[in-house]
Every structure is written in structure tokens, then in C-alpha cells.
C-alpha positions in Angstrom: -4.4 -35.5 -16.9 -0.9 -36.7 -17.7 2.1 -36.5 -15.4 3.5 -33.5 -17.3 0.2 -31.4 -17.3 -0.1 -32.5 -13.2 4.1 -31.4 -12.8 3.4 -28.2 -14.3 0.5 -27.6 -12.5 2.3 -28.1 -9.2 5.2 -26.1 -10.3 2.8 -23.0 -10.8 1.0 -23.5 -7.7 4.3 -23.2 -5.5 5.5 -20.3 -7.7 2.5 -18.1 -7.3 3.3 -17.2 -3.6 6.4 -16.2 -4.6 4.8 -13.8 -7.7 2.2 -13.1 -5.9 4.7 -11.1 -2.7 6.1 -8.9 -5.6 2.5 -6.8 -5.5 1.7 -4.4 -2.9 -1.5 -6.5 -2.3 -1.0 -7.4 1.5 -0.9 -6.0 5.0 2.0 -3.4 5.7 3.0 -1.7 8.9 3.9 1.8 8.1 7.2 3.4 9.2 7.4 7.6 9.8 10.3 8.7 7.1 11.3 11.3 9.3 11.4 9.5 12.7 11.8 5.7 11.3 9.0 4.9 14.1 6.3 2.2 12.8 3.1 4.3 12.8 0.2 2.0 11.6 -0.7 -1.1 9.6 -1.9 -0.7 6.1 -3.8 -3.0 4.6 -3.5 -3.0 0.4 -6.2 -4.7 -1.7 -7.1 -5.2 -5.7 -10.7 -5.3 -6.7 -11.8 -7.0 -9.4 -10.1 -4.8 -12.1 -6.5 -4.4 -10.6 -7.4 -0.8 -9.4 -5.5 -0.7 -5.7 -7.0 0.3 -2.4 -5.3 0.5 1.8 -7.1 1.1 4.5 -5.8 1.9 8.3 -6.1 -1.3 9.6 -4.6 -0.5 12.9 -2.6 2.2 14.6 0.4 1.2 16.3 1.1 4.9 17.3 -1.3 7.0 18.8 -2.6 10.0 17.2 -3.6 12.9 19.4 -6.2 13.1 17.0 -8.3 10.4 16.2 -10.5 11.5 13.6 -8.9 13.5 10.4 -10.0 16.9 10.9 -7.5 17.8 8.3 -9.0 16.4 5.4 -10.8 18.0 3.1 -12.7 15.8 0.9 -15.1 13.3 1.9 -12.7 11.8 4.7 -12.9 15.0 7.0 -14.1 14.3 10.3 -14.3 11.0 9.9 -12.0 8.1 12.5 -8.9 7.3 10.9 -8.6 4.0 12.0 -10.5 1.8 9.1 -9.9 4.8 6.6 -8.8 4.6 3.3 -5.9 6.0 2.9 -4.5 4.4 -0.5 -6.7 5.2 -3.3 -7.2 4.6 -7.1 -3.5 3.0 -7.9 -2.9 0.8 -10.5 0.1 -1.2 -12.5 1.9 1.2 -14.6 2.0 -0.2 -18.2 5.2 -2.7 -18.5 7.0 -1.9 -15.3 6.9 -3.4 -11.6 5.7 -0.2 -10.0 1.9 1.2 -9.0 1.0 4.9 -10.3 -1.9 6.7 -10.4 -3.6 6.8 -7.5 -3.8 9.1 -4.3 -2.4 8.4 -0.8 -3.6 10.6 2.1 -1.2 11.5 5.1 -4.3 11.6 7.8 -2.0 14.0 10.3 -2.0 16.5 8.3 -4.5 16.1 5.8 -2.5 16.6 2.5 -3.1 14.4 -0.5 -0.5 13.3 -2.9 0.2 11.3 -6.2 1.7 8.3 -5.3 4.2 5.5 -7.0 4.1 2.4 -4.8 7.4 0.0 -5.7 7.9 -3.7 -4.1 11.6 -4.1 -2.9 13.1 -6.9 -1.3 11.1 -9.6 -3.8 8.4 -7.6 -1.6 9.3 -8.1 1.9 9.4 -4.2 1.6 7.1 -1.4 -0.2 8.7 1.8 -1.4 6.1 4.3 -1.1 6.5 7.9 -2.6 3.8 10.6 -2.3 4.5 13.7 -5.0 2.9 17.0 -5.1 4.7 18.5 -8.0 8.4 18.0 -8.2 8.3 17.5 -4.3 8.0 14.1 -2.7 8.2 12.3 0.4 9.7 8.3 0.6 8.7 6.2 3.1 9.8 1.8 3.1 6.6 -0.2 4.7 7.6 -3.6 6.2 5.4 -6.4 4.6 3.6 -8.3 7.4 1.8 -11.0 5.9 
């Protein structure tokens, strides 16, 4: 290997942290767009064909509920700490946003279409659920 082909390999392997922060892959605490209160912390993974995925990783709020009683797909009933919140989300085709998928609010049980966008060179996470032309934004704080 020649001193160029070794340069250029270290070059990439201190950039890729940096690309690497501008995916929603990570753990995020969640922060209540109506009271600004952290609520939980989410964490988002990629399997092995870029399809996204978050799971409740812990509450930082307290529900009065623990288990989504609300849901009504294959979620109802079940603890929502350790459930998946975040599913099917994936790169939209030449832009730095994720479309696609589903996010579940597990207090109320309502589903929505959701567009996750990293801010911030990713220290934040815009996330906005839709049903129809109606949405709600929340802005997760990256934690590691």
C-alpha cells in the first residue's frame, strides 16, 4: 500500500463519523411538541437493506399507562417500553430526508406517515408525523 492509498484511507475513516451523524441511525431522547418536556429515548436502527426501525428504549416520563391499550394493530396491549414505535422508513430518492414509514404515538394510539429530517449536521432529528394534510413536528436531541 502506498502512502497516498494509506492518506486516503485515513482521511475517510475520520470523515465517516461525521457522515455517518447526518442519518437518523442513533439513540434520541424524545421531546413532547406541545409541552417541550423530554418524554423517552428512541433508539433508530438500519437493517441490512437501509429500511429504518426505533424502538422505546427508555421512558424518561412516566406514562399512567404502561402498556398501549390504544393501539390497534399488533402493538395493542403490549408494554411500551422496548416497543417499536418507528417503522418501515427509508431514504427518499436524492434528498437527506427519511419517508415512508410509520411512527406510532403510544399515548394515544394513532399512527402516522412520517418524514424524519437530520438538523444540526444531526445533533437534532426533525420528526413529522402526517395523517393527511395534518401533521405534528416534534425536534429529538441526538444522544449518542
Amino acid at each position: 500500500m502506498t502512502i497516498k492509498n494509506v492518506l486516503a484511507t485515513a482521511l475517510m475513516a475520520l470523515a465517516w463519523p461525521v457522515l455517518a451523524q447526518t442519518t437518523p441511525v442513533g439513540l434520541w431522547r424524545s421531546v413532547d411538541d406541545a409541552s417541550g418536556e423530554a418524554k423517552a429515548e428512541i433508539r433508530i436502527a438500519a437493517d441490512g437493506a437501509g429500511v429504518l426501525s426505533g424502538r422505546i428504549e427508555k421512558a424518561i416520563t412516566r406514562s399512567a399507562e404502561p402498556l398501549c391499550t390504544q393501539c390497534s394493530d399488533d402493538r395493542k396491549g403490549k408494554p411500551k417500553l422496548g416497543m417499536e414505535i418507528v417503522r418501515g422508513v427509508r431514504q427518499a430518492e436524492g434528498k437527506p430526508e427519511w419517508e415512508g414509514g410509520k411512527i406510532l404515538d403510544p399515548e394515544n394510539g394513532k399512527e402516522y406517515t412520517v418524514r424524519l429530517v437530520p438538523l444540526e449536521g444531526g445533533k437534532q432529528l426533525q420528526v413529522r408525523g402526517y395523517i393527511g394534510p395534518f401533521y405534528r413536528t416534534q425536534v429529538w436531541q441526538r444522544i449518542e
